[in-house]
ZAMARRO-350866 format. One record per residue (C-alpha): residue number from 1; residue in one letter; x, y, z. Coordinates in steps of 0.02 Angstrom, whole numbers, plus 50000, padded with zeros to 5 digits. Each point is the difference from the previous one (the first is absolute). Layout:
NUM; a; X; Y; Z
...
//
This chain:
1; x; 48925; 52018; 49557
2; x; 49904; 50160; 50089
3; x; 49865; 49963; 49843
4; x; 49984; 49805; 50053
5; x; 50001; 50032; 50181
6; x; 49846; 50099; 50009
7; x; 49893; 49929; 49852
8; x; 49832; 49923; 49994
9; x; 49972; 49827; 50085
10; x; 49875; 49870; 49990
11; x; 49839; 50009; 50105
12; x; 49983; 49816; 50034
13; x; 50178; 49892; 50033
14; x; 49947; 49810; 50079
15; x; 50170; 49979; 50063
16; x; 50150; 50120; 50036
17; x; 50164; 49972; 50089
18; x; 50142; 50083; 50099
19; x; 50170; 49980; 50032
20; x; 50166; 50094; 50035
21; x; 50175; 50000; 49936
22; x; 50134; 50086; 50087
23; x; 50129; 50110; 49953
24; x; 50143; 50114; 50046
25; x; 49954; 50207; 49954
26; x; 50096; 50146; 50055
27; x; 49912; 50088; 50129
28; x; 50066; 50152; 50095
29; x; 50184; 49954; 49953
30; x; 49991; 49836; 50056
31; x; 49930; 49846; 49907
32; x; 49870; 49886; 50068
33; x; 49884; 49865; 49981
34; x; 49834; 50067; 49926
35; x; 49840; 49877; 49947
36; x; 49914; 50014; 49840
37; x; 49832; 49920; 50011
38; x; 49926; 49946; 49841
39; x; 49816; 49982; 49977
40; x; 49953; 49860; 49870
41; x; 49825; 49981; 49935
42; x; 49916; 49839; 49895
43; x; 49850; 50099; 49894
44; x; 49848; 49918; 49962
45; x; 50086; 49932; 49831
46; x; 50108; 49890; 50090
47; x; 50158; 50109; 49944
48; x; 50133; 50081; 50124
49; x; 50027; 50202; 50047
50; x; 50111; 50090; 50117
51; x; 49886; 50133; 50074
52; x; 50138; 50092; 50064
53; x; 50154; 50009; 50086
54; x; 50000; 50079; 50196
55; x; 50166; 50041; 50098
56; x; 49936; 49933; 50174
57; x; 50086; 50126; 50126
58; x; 49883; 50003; 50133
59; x; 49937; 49810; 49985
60; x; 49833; 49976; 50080
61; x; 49832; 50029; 50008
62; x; 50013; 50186; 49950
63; x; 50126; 49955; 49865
64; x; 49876; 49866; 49950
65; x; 49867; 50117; 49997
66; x; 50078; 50141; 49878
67; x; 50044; 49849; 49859
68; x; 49827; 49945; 50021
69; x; 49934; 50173; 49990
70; x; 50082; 50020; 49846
71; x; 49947; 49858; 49909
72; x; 49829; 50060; 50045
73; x; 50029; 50175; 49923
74; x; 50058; 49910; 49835
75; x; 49853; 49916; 49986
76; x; 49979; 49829; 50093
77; x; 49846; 49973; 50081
78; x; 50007; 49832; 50060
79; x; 50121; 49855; 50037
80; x; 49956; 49814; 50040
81; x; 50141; 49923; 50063
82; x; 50187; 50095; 50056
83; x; 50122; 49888; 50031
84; x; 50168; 50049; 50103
85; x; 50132; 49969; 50108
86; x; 49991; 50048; 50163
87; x; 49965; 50169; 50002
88; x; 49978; 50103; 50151
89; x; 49846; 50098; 50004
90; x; 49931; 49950; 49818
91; x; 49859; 49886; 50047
92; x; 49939; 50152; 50088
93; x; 50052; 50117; 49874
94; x; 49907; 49905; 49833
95; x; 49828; 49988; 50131
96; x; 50001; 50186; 50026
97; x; 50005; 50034; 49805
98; x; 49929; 49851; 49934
99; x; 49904; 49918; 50124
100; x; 49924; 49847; 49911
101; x; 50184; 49940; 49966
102; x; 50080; 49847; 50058
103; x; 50163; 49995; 50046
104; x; 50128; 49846; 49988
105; x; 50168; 50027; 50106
106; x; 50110; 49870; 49882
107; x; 50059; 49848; 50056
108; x; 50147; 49996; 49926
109; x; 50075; 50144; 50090
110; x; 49933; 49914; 50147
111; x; 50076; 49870; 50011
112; x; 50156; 50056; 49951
113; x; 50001; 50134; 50142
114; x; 49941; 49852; 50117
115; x; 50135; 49881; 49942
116; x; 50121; 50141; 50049
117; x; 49983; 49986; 50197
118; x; 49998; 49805; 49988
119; x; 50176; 49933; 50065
120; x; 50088; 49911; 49836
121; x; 50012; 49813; 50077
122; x; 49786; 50031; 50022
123; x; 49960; 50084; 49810
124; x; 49976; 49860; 49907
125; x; 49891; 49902; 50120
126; x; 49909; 50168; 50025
127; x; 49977; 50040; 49836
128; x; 49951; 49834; 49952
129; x; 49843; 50000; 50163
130; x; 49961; 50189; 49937
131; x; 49945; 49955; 49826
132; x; 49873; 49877; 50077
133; x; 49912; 50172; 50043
134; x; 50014; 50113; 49847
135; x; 49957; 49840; 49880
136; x; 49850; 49948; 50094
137; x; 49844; 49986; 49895
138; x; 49875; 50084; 50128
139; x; 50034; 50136; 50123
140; x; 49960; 49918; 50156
141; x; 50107; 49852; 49939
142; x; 50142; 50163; 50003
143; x; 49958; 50033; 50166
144; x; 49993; 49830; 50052
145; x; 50194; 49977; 49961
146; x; 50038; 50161; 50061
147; x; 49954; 49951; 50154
148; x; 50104; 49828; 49990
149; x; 50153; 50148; 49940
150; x; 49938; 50092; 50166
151; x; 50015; 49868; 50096
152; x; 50171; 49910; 49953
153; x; 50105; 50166; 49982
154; x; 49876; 50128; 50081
155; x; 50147; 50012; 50144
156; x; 50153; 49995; 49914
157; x; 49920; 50114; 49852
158; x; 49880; 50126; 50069
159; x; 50036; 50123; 49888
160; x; 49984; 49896; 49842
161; x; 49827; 49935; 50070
162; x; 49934; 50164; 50041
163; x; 50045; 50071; 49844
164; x; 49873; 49887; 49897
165; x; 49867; 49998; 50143
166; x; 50004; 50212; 49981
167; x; 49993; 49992; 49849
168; x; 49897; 49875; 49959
169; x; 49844; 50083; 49925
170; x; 50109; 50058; 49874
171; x; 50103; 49863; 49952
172; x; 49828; 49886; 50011
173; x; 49911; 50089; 49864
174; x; 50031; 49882; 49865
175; x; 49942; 49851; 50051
176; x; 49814; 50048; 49968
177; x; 50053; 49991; 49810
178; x; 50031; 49868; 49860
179; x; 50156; 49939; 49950
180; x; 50013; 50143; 49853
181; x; 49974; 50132; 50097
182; x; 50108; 49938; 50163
183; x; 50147; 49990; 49849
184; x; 49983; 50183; 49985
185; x; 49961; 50094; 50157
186; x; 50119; 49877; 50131
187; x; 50154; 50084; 49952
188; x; 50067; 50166; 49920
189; x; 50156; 49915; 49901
190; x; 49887; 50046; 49852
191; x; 50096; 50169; 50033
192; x; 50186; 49924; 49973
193; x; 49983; 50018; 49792
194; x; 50014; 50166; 50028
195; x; 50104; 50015; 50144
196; x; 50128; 49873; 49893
197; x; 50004; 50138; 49879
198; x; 50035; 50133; 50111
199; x; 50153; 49890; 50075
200; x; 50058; 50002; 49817
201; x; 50017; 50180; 49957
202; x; 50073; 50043; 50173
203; x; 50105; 49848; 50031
204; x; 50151; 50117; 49941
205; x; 49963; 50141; 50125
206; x; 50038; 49974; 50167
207; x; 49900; 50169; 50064
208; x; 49897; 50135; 49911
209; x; 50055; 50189; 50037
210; x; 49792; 50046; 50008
211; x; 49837; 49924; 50003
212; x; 49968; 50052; 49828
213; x; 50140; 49930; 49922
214; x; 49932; 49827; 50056
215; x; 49838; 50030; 49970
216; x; 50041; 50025; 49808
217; x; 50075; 49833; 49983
218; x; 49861; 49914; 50106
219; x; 49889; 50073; 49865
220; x; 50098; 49931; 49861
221; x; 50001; 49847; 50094
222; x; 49817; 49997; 50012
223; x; 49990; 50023; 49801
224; x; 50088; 49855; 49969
225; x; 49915; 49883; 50082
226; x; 49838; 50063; 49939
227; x; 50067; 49957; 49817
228; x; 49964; 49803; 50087
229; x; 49811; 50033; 50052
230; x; 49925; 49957; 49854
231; x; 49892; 49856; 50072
232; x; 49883; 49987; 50162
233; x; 50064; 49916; 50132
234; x; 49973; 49819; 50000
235; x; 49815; 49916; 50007
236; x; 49939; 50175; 50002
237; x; 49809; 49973; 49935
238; x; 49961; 49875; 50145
239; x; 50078; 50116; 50126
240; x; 49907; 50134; 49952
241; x; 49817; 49900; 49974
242; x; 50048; 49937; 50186
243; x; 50039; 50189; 50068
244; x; 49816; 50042; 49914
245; x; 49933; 49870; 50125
246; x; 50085; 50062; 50150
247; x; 49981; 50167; 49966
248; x; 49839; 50000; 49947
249; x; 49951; 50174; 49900
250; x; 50194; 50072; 50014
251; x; 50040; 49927; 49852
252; x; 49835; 50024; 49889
253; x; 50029; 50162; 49911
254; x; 50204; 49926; 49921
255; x; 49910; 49837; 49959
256; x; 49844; 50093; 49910
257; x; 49884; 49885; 50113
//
């Protein structure tokens, strides 16, 4: 585990991906609710690699800052595209280290957290006006029916509608992309293969008496589900000849242009 934590990475990863699961450690005497972050990276062969795993403590930007350190003291030199959920302090975090990075809050978690402060007898009619805006085909057809959201539940929902206006460079990102590359960046679920494998080797264990003990079976969790990535991820060589076009020269040295 020590041996896999600090190894070599890649220099070049076009997408990577972040996401926390939750569990109860033993802290001081007293159990509580600690986040383990894992860090998910798609290489430039199409295939799937957890980077590493981070216990976020301190979430935020300076949290942000020492996993993104790390990754650059193993190795990484640049990322194209980091896809997450909504993270406090990481867009700012991933510029600082690697600037030319763009970074997609996931709109998943987004609208799940939005759906949350929407009375139940409104969800479904919410929900149903909502994905007019994170379907659109353009942008500005996005902000067009956020606007319409704005201005039928603006006063009733403030919260909900200035949560996606705030945070809207972020959440926006993918809509300058094709369809294959949208598939990939618009959400971090691609994370829940491994996650579903942690649930399985701690589903018995209701709290861990240290960090390290979990860590351990989060690492054998993470072996088993590598045994799975033997293929790229799906469509791979036309998302990658479209990256090469919209990051022109990032990509020349993997694809031997």
């Amino acid at each position: 585990l020590q041996e896999w934590s600090v190894r070599p990475l890649e220099e070049l990863y076009p997408f990577i991906f972040l996401d926390d699961i939750h569990y109860k450690v033993k802290d001081e005497g007293r159990y509580i609710s600690k986040a383990f972050y894992t860090v998910l990276g798609i290489k430039t062969d199409g295939k799937k690699e957890v980077l590493g795993l981070y216990l976020g403590e301190n979430e935020g930007a300076k949290f942000w800052l020492q996993v993104l350190t790390d990754l650059q003291n193993r190795g990484v030199k640049d990322i194209l595209i980091a896809s997450v959920d909504g993270l406090k302090g990481f867009p700012e975090a991933i510029t600082s280290v690697f600037p030319n990075t763009e970074v997609q809050l996931c709109i998943v978690h987004q609208i799940r957290n939005s759906l949350r402060f929407v009375g139940s007898t409104n969800q479904k009619q919410f929900a149903s006006e909502l994905k007019a805006v994170y379907q659109a085909f353009t942008k500005e057809e996005a902000e067009n029916e956020l606007d319409k959201l704005e201005e039928k539940w603006g006063k009733k929902y403030p919260i909900v509608i200035q949560s996606w206006q705030n945070k809207w460079e972020n959440l926006s990102v993918y809509f300058k992309y094709p369809p294959e590359i949208r598939k990939v960046i618009y959400t971090t679920n691609i994370i829940e293969s491994v996650h579903r494998q942690f649930r399985k080797l701690t589903k018995t264990k209701g709290a861990f008496p240290n960090e390290n003990s979990l860590l351990k079976l989060l690492y054998m969790g993470i072996k088993n589900a590598e045994k799975k990535w033997t293929m790229p991820v799906w469509n791979w060589s036309l998302t990658l000849s479209q990256l090469a076009i919209f990051f022109e020269g990032r990509l020349n040295n993997e694809l031997k242009i």
